[in-house]
C-alpha positions, 0 to 999 in steps of 0.5 A: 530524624531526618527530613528527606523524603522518600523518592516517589517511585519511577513512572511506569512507561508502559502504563504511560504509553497505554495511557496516551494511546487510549487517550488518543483513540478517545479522541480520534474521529475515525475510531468509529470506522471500525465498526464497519469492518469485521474482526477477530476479537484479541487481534492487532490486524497491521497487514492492510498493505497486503489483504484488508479486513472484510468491510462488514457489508460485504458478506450480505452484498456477496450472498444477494448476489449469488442467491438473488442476482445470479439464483434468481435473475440468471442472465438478466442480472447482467441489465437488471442489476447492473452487471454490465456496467459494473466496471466503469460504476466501481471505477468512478467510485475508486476515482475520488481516492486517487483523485480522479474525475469520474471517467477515467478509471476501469475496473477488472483483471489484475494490477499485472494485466493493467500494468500491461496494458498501461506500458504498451499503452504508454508506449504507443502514445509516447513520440517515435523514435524514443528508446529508453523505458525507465523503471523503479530499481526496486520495484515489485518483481511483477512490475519488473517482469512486465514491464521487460515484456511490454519493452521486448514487445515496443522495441524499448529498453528497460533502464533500471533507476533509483525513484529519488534520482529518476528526474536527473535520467529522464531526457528526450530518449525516454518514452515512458516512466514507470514508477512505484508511488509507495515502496512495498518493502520500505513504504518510502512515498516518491515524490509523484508531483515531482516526478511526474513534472519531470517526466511531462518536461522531457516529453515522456509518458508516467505510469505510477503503481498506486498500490501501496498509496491509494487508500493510505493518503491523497494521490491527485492522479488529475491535479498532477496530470499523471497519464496512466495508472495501475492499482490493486483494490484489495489492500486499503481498499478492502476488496478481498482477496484477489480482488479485480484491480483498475486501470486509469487513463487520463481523459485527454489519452483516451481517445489515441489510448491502443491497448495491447489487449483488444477484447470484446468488451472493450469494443465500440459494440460488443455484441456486433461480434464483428471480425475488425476491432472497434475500441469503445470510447473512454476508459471502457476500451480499456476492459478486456473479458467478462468480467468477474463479477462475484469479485467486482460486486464485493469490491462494490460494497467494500467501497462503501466503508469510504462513505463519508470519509476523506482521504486527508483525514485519513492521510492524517490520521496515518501518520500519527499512528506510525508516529506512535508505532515508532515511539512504542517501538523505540521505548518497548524495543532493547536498543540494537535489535531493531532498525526502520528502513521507513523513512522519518520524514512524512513526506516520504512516508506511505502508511506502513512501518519496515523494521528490519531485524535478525531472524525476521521470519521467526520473529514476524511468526512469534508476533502472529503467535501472540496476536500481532499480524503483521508481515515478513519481506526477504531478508529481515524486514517486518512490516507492519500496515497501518489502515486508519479505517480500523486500526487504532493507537492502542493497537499500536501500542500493543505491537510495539510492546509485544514486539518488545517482549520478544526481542527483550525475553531470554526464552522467547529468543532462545526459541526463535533463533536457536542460540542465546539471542538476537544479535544486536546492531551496533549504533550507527550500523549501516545496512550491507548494500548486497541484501537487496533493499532500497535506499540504504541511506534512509535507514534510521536506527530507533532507541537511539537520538536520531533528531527526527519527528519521532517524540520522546518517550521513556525507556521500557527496561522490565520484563514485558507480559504478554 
């Protein structure tokens, strides 16, 4: 009779990651946060970078408004509850998420009117005789086509640079820096104490686009002397679609601050209603027009999911999510179908995850299909948001492992790309330069040693269900 003994049967790594996942949201305090969003029962919400979930109290605050404030009061809701000041009252709520002191922050129009705004503004306050505006070569098509427009209009040059490398182009021709804190198609974090360090060196005016960090991680816009910013509210700040966007104008510019859009309600004494313009004092002068107020006031109540919370814990909380998702991803995902073009490190990292594969379109539309939202940028990358407010680590996990099941069933990837299966890449491909996406070089394959923070975990090999 022998005494070997029978092997105990392999681990199951999906029950293990699960495990871990539960274990983690058990003992995260922010996992109570939830509470204060409304969502779906059965879905993974990962599209936060692009429209936030619908803060709980703002259906209530939206219906006072228009049953109350606006059925009832008319016009005197424009004193009576607040209307008028409503721009500089939710800019002081916005300031400290990006870390401003109060004051310095407006709200209305769109990030692209502010950014506008912000440029010209940039312009006028920057030394004559300067030229050149430089511009992030890889930032959102609107910021590009702005910022070619306020140049035509200052008599600048738009010199396209790459973020990582726009300290060694900044020199006494450059009047104003535009740049992107967070990537929208990579979620690489730019070094904005760095950059704006360099730019103060050379004399140059900063204007940074926050959209993609305010709300994910701390921002410093005072402690960094940042000049001018731009940001939409409606991507981890919740402020629903379409949301109005803000405007912040450091303190010690405001007074010199000339905006190319002098409209009343940014004049000393709007309802003077005289012929010459008079810009008001502070950040006000930075409004324009009525402002829209339906939106402004659910922004309003949207921000009130922010009580109690800091931006460093939620900073915090960020990347041991996308750690995770990174993990799940390398041990659910078959080895090749994927790639990150998010940076590893955490200090070039915002709050999403881009991944790029094959046929992204029909795979980000099969994810959606099974409960996983995430999103799909041309050519072949899906991104998925990570907003710590709501989204847990068993969320993560299941994304991961969904995604996984997709990339690894026979019949789901005859059904999403129409042949026998997702090409995979071979170990150490590198990306062709020519599909437009940024910093190639970042680019780092999973479920392969990469020698980053990612940890270890084991391989998924079965089947996966749904």
């Amino acid at each position: 009779m022998s005494d070997a003994t029978t092997p105990a049967p392999p681990a199951d790594p999906a029950a293990d990651l699960a495990a871990r996942a539960a274990a983690l949201d058990a003992a995260d305090e922010l996992a109570k946060l939830r509470e204060r969003f409304t969502l779906p029962d059965g879905v993974v919400y990962l599209d936060g970078n692009s429209l936030g979930a619908l803060p709980a109290g703002v259906a209530d605050t939206t219906s006072d408004v228009v049953r109350r404030q606006w059925g009832e009061l008319l016009i005197r809701s424009w004193d009576e509850s607040g209307w008028w000041t409503a721009p500089e009252r939710i800019g002081d709520k916005i300031a400290p998420l990006i870390g401003a002191a109060p004051g310095q922050v407006v709200v209305g129009d769109s990030t692209s009117v502010n950014l506008f705004k912000a440029l010209v503004g940039a312009a006028r306050l920057a030394a004559p005789g300067r030229t050149r505006m430089l511009v992030d070569a890889a930032t959102f098509p609107t910021d590009g086509y702005i910022a070619q427009s306020a140049a035509r209009m200052t008599g600048l040059t738009v010199i396209p640079v790459d973020p990582s490398h726009a300290a060694e182009a900044m020199d006494a021709d450059t009047a104003v820096v535009l740049l992107n804190h967070v990537d929208y198609r990579t979620g690489r974090l730019h070094d904005l104490p760095a950059l704006t360090t360099a730019a103060r060196a050379a004399g140059a005016v900063t204007v940074w686009d926050l959209c993609h960090s305010a709300g994910a991680l701390p921002v410093g816009l005072d402690a960094h002397a940042v000049d001018l910013a731009v940001g939409c509210t409606y991507k981890y700040l919740n402020g629903g679609p379409g949301s109005p966007a803000y405007l912040y104008i450091a303190a010690r510019h405001q007074a010199a601050f000339d905006s190319p859009l002098p409209g009343w309600n940014g004049h000393a004494d709007p309802f003077a209603m005289t012929p010459d313009y008079e810009a008001a004092q502070g950040a006000t002068r930075g409004r324009v027009g009525t402002p829209d107020i339906l939106s402004m006031l659910a922004l309003e109540s949207a921000l009130d999911a922010w009580d109690g919370v800091s931006v460093e814990a939620v900073r915090a909380k960020s990347l041991a999510l996308t750690d995770f998702f990174l993990a799940c991803v390398a041990a659910y995902v078959p080895q090749g179908r994927v790639e990150s073009v998010t940076p590893a490190e955490h200090e070039r990292r915002g709050s999403q995850v881009s991944l790029r594969t094959e046929n992204a379109r029909e795979v980000m539309r099969e994810l959606i299909a099974r409960g996983v939202i995430g999103d799909f940028r041309a050519p072949d990358v899906l991104r998925f948001g990570f907003t710590p407010l709501y989204v847990g680590y068993a969320d993560a996990e299941r994304a991961a492992r969904t995604l996984g099941h997709i990339s690894g069933d026979p019949v789901a990837k005859r059904h999403i790309t129409g042949r026998a299966g997702l090409r995979p890449r071979p170990p150490g491909h590198i990306p062709d330069p020519a599909r437009n996406l940024p910093f190639q070089t970042d680019t780092v394959p999973l479920c392969r040693n990469t020698g980053t923070s990612v940890p270890a975990v084991p391989r998924v090999t079965e089947r996966l269900s749904r």
